[in-house]
C-alpha positions, 0 to 999 in steps of 0.5 A: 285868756283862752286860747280863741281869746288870743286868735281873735286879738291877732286877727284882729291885730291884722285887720286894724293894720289893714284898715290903717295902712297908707292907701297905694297908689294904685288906690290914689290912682283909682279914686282920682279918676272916680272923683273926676268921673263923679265931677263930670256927673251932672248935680241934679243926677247926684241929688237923684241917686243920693235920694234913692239910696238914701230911702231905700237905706233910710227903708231898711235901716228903720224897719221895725218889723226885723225879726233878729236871732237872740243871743244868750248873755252866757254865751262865749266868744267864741259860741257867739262868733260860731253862731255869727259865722253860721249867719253870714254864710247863709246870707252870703249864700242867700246873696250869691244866688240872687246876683246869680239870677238878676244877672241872667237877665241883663240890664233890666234885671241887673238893675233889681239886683241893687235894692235886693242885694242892698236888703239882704246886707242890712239884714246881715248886719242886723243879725250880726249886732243882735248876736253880739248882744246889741239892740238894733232898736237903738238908734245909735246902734243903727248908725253904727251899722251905717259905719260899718257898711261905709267901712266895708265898701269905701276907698282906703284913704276913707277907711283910714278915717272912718277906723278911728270912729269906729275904734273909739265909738263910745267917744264919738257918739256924741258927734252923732248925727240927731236924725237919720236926716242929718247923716251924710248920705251923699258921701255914703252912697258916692263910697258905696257906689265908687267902690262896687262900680267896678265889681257890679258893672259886668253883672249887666252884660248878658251871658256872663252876669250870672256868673259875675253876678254870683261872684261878685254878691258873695265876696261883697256879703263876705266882706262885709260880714268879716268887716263887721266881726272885726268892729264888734270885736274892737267894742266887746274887747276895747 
């Protein structure tokens, strides 16, 4: 085993236990009072945002025209992995300076920001699976991007759930939803929203969006990028 081969298992090590460790409370606290704000949330507004989210990811997450990097079966690890790291770096970049401009023009802008930014992560994770030799044309290879986006942006408590799928993918893929129509969109977006509410809200405050804005879509794209690493990581080397 090769030198890279072992700082990967060790990074990899660590990110599992983070994944699986015991949600603080802290944590708990944070989620109890989501889940009381989502409670008093009318249903019809529930339906309505889980169907926009569910189009606008159902858009992304099926469009057949993504053009995808390809990768040499030859390639090593640690190529691949340097060629992923290039990848998310643009991306991140790329999403950064789009929070930067929607966040300097307030509400409205703030509000373009979700579809944008949205795309640009899906597209980030569609380069990344291609990188690692996977084919995103495949279905199940699409819902699997679903996970790893839920993986990313979710409470701990959740990803104490969602690892194990993740972990043992080949295993559950049997449990997988027929259609994009079956997933559970509506827990996918109250995860999605519950965790970049905080992040995202004071991208719409004028004056100081840009800067919040920036910041904010290049820890997300960071996150997400080195969330997706550590998954592909877990199906090449399990």
């Amino acid at each position: 085993m090769d030198t890279y081969q072992h700082y990967v298992e060790a990074e990899l090590t660590s990110w599992l236990f983070k994944m699986k460790k015991q949600p603080s409370l802290g944590s708990r606290l944070t989620s109890g009072f989501q889940r009381k704000i989502n409670q008093i949330i009318p249903e019809k507004v529930h339906r309505v945002i889980t169907s926009a989210i569910e189009n606008m990811v159902k858009a992304v997450i099926t469009g057949s025209s993504w053009i995808v990097p390809k990768a040499s079966a030859e390639l090593s690890l640690k190529e691949r992995e340097m060629k992923v790291r290039t990848r998310i770096k643009w991306y991140r970049n790329s999403a950064s300076a789009e929070g930067a401009i929607t966040g300097a023009g307030g509400i409205l802008m703030g509000f373009a920001d979700f579809p944008a930014f949205l795309t640009i992560k899906m597209k980030m994770l569609f380069d990344i699976a291609a990188l690692y030799g996977y084919d995103t044309k495949n279905y199940q290879e699409r819902l699997f991007l679903l996970f790893v986006f839920q993986l990313t942006f979710s409470s701990q408590k959740r990803r104490n759930e969602l690892i194990d799928r993740i972990e043992n993918w080949d295993s559950y893929r049997a449990q997988l939803p027929k259609t994009f129509d079956e997933f559970d969109w509506r827990t996918f977006q109250l995860d999605y929203r519950d965790y970049i509410d905080l992040a995202k809200l004071a991208q719409l405050i004028p004056i100081i969006g840009a800067p919040v804005g920036a910041i904010a879509n290049y820890k997300l794209s960071e996150l997400l990028g080195k969330t997706a690493m550590n998954c592909y990581r877990l199906r090449m080397m399990g």
